[in-house]
N, CA, C and O atoms as CSV, one atom per row, in Angstrom:
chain,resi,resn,atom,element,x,y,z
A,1,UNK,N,N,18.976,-0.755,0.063
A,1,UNK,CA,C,19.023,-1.229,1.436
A,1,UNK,C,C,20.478,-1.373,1.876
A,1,UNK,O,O,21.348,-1.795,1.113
A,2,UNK,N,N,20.727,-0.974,3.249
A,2,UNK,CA,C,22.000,-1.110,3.891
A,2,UNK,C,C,22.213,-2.919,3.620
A,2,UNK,O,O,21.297,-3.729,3.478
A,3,UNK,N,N,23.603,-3.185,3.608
A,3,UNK,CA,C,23.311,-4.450,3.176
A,3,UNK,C,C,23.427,-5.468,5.108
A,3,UNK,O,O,23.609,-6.686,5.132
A,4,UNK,N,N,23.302,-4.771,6.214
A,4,UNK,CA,C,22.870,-5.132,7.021
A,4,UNK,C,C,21.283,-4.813,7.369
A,4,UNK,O,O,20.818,-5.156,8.456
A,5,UNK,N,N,20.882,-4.473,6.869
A,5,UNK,CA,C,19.314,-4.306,6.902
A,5,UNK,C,C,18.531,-4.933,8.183
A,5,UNK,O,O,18.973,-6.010,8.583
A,6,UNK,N,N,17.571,-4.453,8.776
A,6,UNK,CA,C,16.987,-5.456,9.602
A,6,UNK,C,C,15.404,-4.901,9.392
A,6,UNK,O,O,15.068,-3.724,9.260
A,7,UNK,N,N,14.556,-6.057,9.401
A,7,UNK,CA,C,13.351,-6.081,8.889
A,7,UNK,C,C,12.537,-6.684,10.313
A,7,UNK,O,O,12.856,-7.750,10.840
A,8,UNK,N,N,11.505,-5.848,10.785
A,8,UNK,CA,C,10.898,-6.124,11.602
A,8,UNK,C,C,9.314,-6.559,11.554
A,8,UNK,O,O,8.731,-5.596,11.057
A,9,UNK,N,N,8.388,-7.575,11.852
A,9,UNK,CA,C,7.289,-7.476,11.360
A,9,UNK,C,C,6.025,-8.704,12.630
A,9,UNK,O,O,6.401,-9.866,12.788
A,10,UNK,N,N,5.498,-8.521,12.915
A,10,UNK,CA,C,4.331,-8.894,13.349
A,10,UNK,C,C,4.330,-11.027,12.791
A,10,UNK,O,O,3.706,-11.909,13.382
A,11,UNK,N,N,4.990,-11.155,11.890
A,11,UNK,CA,C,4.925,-12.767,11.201
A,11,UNK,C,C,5.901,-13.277,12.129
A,11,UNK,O,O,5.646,-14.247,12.842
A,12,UNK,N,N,7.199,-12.568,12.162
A,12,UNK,CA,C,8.070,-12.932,12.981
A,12,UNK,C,C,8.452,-12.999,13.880
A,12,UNK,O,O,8.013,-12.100,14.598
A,13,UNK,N,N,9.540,-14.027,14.662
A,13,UNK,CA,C,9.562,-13.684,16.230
A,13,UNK,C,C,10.851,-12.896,16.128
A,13,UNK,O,O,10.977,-11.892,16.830
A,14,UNK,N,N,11.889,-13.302,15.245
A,14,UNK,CA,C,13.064,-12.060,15.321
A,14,UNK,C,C,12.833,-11.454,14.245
A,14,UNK,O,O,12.010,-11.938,13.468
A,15,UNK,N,N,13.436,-10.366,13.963
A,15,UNK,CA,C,13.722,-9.652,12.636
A,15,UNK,C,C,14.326,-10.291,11.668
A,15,UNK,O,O,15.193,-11.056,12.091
A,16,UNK,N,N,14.173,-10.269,10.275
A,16,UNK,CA,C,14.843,-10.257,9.488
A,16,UNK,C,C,16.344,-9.604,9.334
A,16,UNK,O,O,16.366,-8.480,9.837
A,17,UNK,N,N,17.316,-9.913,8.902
A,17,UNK,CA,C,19.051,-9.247,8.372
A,17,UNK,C,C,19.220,-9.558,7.554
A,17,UNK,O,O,18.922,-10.638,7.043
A,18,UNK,N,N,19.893,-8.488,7.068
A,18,UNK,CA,C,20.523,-8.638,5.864
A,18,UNK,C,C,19.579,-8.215,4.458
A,18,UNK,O,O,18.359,-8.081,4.362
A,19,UNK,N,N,20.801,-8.045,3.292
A,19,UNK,CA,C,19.815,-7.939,1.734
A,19,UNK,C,C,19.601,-9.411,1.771
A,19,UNK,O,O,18.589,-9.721,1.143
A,20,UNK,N,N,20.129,-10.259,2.220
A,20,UNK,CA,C,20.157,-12.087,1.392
A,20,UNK,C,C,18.597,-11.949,1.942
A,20,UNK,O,O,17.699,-11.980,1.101
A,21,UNK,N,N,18.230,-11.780,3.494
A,21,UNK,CA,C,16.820,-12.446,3.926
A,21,UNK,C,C,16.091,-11.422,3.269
A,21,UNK,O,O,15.033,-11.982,2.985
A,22,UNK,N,N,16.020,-10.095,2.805
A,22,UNK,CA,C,15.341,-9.292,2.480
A,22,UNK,C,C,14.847,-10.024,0.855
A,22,UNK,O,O,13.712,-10.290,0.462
A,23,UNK,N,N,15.787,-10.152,0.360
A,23,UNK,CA,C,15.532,-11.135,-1.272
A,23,UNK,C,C,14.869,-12.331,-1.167
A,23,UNK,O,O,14.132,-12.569,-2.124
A,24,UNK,N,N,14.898,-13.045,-0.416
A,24,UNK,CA,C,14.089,-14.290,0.111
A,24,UNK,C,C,12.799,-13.515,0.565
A,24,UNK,O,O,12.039,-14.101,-0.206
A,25,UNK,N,N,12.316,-13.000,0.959
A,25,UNK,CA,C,11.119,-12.208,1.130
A,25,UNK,C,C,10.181,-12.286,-0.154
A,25,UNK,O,O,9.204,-12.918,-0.554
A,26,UNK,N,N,11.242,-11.043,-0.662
A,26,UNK,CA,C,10.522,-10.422,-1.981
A,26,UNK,C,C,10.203,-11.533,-2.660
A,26,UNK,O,O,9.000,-11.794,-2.647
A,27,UNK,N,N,11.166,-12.553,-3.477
A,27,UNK,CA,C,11.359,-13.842,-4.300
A,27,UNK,C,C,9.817,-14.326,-3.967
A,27,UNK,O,O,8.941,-14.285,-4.830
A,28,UNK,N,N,9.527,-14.897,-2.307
A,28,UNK,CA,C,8.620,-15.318,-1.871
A,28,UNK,C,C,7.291,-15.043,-2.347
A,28,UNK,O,O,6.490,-15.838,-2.840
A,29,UNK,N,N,7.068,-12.886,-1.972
A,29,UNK,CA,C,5.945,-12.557,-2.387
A,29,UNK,C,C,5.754,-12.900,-3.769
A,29,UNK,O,O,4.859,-13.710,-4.013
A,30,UNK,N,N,6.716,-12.233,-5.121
A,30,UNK,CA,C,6.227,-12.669,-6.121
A,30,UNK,C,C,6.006,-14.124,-6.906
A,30,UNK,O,O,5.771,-14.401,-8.083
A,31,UNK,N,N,6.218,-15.039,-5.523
A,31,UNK,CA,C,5.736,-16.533,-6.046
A,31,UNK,C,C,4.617,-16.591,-5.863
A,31,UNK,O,O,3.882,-17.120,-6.697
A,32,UNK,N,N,4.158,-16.075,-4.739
A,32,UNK,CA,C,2.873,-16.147,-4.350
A,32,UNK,C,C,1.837,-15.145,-4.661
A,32,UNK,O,O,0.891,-15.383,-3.911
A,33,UNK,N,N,1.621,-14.313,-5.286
A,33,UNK,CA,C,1.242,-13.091,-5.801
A,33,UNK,C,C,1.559,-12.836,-7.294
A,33,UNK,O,O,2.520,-12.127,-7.593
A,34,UNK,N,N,0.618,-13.508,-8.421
A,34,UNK,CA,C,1.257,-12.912,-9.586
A,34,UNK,C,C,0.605,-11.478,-10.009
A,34,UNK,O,O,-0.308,-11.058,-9.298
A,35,UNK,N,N,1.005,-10.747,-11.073
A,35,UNK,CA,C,0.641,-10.218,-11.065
A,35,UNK,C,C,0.632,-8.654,-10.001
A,35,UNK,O,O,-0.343,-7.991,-9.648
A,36,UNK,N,N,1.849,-8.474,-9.756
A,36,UNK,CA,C,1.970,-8.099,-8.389
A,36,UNK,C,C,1.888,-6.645,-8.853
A,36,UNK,O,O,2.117,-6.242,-9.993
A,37,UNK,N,N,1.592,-6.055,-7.985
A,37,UNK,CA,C,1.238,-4.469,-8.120
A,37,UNK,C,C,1.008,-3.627,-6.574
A,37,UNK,O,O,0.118,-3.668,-5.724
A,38,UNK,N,N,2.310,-2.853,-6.710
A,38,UNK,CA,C,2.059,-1.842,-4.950
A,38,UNK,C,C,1.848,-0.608,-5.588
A,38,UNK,O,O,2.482,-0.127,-6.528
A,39,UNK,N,N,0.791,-0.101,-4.912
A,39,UNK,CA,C,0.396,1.006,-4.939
A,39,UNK,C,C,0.678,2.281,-4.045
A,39,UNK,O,O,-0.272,2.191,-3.268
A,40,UNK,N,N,1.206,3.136,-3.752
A,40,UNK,CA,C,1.732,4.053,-2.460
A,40,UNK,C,C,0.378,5.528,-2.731
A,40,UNK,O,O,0.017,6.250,-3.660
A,41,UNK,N,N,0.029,5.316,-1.253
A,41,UNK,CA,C,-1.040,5.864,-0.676
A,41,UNK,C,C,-0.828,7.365,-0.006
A,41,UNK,O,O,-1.550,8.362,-0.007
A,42,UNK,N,N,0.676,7.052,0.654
A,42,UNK,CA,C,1.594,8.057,1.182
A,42,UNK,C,C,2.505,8.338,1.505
A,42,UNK,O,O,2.955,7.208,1.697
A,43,UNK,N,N,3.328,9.020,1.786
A,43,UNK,CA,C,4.830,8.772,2.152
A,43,UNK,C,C,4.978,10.380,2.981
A,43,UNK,O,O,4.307,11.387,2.754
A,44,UNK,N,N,5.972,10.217,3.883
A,44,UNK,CA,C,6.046,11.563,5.102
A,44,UNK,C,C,7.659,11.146,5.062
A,44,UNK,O,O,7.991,9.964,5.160
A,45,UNK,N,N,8.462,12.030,4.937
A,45,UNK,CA,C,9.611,12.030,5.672
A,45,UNK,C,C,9.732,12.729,7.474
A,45,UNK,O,O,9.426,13.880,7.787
A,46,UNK,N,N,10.116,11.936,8.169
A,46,UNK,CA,C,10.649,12.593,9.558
A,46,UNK,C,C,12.079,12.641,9.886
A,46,UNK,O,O,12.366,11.586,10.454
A,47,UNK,N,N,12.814,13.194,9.805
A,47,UNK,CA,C,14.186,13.284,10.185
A,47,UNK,C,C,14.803,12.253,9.346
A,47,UNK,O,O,14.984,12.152,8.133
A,48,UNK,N,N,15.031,11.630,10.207
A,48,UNK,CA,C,15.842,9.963,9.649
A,48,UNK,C,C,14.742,9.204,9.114
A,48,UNK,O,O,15.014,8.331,8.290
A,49,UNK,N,N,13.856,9.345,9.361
A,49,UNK,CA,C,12.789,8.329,8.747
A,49,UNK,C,C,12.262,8.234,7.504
A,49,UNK,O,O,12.460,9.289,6.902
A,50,UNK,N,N,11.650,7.399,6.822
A,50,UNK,CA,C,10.669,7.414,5.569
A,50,UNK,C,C,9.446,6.925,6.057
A,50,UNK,O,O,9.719,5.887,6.661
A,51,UNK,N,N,8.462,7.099,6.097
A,51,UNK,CA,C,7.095,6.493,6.269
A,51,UNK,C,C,6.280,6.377,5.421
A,51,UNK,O,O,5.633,7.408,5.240
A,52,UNK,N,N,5.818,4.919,4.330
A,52,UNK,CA,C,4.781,4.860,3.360
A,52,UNK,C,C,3.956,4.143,3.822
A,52,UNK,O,O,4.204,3.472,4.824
A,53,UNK,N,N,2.774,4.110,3.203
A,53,UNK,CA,C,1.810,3.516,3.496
A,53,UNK,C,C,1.494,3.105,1.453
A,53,UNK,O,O,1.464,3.756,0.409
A,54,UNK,N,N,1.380,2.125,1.740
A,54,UNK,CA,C,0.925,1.426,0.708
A,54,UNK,C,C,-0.275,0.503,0.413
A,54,UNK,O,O,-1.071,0.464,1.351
A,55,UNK,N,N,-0.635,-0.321,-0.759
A,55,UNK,CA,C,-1.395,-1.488,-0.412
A,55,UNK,C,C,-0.758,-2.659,-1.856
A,55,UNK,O,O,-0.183,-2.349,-2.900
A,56,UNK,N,N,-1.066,-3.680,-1.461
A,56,UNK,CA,C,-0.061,-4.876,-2.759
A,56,UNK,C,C,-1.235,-5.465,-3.083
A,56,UNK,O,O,-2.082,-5.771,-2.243
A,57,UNK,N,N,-1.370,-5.691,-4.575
A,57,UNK,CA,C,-2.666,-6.393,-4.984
A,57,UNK,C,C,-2.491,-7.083,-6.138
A,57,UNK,O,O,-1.992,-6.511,-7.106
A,58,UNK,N,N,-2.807,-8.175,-6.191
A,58,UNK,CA,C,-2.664,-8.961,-7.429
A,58,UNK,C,C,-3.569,-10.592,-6.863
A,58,UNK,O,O,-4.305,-10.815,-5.902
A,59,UNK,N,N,-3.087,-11.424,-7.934
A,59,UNK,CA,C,-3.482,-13.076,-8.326
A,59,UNK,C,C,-2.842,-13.869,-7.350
A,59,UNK,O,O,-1.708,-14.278,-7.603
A,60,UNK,N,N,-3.475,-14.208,-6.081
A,60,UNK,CA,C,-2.518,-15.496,-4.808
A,60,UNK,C,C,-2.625,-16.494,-5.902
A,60,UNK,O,O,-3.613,-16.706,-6.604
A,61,UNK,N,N,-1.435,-17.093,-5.947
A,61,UNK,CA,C,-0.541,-18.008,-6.700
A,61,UNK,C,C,-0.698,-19.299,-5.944
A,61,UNK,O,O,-1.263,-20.329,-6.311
A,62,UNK,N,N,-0.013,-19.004,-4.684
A,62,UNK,CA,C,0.714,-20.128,-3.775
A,62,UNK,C,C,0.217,-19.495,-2.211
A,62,UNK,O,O,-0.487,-18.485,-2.187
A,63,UNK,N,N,0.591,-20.091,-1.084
A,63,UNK,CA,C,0.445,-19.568,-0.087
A,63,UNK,C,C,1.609,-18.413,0.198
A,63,UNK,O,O,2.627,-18.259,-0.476
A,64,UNK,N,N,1.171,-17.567,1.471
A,64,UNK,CA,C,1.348,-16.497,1.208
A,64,UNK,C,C,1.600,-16.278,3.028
A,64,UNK,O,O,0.667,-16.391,3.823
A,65,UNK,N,N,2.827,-16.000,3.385
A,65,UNK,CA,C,3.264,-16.144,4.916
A,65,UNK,C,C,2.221,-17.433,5.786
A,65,UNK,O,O,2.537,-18.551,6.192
A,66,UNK,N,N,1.509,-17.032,5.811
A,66,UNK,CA,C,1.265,-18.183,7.020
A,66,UNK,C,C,-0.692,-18.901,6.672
A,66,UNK,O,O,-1.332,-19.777,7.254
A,67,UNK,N,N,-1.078,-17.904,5.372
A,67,UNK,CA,C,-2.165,-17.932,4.548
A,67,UNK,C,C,-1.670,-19.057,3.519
A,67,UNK,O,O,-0.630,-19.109,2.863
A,68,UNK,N,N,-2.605,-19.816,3.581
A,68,UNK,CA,C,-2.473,-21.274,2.498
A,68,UNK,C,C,-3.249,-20.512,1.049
A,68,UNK,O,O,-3.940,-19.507,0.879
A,69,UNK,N,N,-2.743,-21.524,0.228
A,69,UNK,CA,C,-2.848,-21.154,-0.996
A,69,UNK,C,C,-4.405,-21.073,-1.409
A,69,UNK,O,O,-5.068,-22.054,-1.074
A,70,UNK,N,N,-5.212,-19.838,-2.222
A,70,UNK,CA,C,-6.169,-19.675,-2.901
A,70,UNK,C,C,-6.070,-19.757,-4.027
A,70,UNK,O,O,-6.791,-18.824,-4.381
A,71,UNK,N,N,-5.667,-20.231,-4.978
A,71,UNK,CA,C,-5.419,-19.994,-6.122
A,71,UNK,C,C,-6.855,-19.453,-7.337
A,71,UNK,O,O,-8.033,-19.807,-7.389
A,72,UNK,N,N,-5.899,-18.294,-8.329
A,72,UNK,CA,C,-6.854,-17.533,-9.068
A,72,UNK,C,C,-7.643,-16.502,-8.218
A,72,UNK,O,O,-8.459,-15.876,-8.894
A,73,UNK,N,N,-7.600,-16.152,-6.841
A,73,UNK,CA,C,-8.326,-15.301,-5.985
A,73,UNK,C,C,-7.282,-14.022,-6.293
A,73,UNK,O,O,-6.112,-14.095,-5.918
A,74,UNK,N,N,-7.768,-12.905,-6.966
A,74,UNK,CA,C,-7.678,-11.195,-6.528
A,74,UNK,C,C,-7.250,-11.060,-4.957
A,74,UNK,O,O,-8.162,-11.135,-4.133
A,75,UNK,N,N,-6.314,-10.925,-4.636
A,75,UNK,CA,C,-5.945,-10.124,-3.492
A,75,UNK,C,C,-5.533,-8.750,-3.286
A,75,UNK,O,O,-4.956,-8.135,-4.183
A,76,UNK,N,N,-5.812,-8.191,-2.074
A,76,UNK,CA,C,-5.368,-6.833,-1.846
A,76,UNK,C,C,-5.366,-6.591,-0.526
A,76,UNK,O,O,-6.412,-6.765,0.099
A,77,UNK,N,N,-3.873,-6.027,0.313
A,77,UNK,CA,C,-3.934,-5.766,1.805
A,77,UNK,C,C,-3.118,-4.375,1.635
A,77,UNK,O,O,-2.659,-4.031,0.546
A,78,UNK,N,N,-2.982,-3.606,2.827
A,78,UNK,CA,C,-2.446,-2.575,3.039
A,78,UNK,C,C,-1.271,-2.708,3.743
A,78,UNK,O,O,-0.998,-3.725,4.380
A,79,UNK,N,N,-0.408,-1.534,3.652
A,79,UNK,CA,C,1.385,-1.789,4.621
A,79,UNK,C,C,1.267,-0.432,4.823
A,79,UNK,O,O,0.869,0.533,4.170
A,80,UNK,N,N,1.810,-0.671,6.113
A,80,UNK,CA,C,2.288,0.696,6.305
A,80,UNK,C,C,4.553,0.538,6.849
A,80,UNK,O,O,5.015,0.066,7.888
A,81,UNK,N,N,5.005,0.889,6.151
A,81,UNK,CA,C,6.631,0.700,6.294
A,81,UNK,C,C,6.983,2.061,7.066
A,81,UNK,O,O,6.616,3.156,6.640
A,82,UNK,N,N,7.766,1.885,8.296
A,82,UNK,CA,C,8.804,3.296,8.323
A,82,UNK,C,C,10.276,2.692,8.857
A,82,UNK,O,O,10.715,2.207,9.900
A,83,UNK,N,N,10.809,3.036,7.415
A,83,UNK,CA,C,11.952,2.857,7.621
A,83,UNK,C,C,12.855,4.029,8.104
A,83,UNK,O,O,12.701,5.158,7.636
A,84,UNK,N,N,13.866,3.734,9.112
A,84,UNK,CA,C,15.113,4.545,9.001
A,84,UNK,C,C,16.374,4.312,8.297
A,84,UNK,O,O,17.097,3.327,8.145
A,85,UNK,N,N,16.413,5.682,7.868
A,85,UNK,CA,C,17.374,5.951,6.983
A,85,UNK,C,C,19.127,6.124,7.639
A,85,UNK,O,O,19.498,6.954,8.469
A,86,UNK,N,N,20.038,4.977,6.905
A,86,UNK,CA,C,21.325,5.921,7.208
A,86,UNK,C,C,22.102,5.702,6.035
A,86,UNK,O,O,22.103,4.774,5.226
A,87,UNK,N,N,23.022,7.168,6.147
A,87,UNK,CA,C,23.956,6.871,4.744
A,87,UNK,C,C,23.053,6.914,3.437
A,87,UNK,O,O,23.413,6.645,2.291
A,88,UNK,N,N,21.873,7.289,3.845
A,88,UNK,CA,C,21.265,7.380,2.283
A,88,UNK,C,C,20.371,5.734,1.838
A,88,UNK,O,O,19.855,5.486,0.748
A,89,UNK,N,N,20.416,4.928,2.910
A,89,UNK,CA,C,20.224,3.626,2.702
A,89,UNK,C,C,18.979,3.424,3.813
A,89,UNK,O,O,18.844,4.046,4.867
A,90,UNK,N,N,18.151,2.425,3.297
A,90,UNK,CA,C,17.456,1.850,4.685
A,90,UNK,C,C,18.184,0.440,5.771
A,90,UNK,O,O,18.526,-0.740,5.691
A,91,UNK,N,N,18.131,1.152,6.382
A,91,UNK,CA,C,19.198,0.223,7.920
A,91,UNK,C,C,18.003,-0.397,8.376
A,91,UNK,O,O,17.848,-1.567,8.026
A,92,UNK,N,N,17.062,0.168,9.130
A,92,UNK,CA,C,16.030,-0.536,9.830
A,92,UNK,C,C,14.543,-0.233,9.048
A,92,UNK,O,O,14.365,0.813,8.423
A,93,UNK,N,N,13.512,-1.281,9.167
A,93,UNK,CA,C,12.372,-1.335,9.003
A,93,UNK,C,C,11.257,-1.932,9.724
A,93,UNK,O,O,11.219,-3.157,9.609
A,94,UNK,N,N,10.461,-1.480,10.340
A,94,UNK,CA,C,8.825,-1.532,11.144
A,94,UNK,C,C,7.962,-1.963,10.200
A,94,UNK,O,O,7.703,-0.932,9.579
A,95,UNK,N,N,7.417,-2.760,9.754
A,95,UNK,CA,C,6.101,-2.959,9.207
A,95,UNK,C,C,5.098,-3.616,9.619
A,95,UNK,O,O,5.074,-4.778,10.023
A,96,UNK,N,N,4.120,-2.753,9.504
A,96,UNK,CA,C,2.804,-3.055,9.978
A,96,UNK,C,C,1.719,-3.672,9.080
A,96,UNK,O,O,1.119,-2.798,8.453
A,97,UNK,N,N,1.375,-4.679,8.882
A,97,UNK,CA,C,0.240,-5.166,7.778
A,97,UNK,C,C,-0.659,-6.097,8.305
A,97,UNK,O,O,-0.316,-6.843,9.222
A,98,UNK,N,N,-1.813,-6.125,7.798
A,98,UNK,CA,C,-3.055,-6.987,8.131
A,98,UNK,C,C,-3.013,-8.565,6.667
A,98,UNK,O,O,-3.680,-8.500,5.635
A,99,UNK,N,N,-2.289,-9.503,6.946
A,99,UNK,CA,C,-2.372,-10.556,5.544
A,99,UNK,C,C,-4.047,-10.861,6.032
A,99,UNK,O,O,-4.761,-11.258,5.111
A,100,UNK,N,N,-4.620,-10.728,7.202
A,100,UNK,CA,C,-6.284,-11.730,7.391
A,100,UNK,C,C,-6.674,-10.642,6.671
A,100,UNK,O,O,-7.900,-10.751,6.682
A,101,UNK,N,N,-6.402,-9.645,6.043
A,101,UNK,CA,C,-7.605,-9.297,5.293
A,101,UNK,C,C,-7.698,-9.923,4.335
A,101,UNK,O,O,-8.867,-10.157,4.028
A,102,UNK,N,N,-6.572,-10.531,3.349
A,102,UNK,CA,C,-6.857,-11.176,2.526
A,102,UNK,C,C,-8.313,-12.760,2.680
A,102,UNK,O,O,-8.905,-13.272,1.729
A,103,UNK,N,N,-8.468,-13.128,4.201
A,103,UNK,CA,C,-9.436,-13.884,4.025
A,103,UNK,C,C,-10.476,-14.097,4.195
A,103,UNK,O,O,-11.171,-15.113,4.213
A,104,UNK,N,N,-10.811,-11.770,4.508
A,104,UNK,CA,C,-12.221,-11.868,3.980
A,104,UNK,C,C,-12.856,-11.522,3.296
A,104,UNK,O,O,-14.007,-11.124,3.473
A,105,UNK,N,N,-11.744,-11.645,1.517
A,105,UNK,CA,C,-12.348,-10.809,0.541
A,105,UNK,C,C,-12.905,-12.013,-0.411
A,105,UNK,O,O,-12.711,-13.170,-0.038
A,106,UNK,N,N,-13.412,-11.826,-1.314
A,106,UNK,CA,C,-14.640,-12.775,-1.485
A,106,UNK,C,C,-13.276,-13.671,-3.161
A,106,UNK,O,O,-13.671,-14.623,-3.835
């Protein structure tokens, strides 16, 4: 990641900057998610872009963005990321994800 990075997402009202908030992220998910496991579904390059589509699945730990804690519950949601690329780095990121699916899996 560019180490100005900016992370865009549907949880938030501004974007994320920077690697520091990008590491506070990640740190986050794997507190809350053991067991963590992404799976990639697809990936397209467009010009400057990367586009994957993924899904993250593992053990909710702790709560989980704005989802309170289940603990011992199997989770699994889908992402779809397109980042642009500069310098070989990701500068900007779009992500699109559904976390309510996690609360209607049994």
């Amino acid at each position: 990641m560019a180490n100005d990075v900016e992370v865009n997402d549907a949880e938030r009202a501004v974007p994320a900057r920077g690697k520091s908030d990008a590491k506070v992220h990640y740190e986050g998910l794997h507190k809350a998610i053991g067991q963590l496991d992404t799976t990639i579904m697809g990936e397209w390059g467009v010009g400057k872009f990367a586009i994957v589509e993924y899904y993250i699945a593992g053990e909710q730990l702790g709560p989980f963005m704005w989802l309170p804690a289940r603990r011992d519950q199997v989770i699994r949601f889908e992402v779809v990321d397109i980042c642009e690329i500069r310098d070989g780095k990701i500068a900007r990121v779009w992500r699109y994800d559904n976390p309510i699916q996690m609360q209607s899996q049994n």
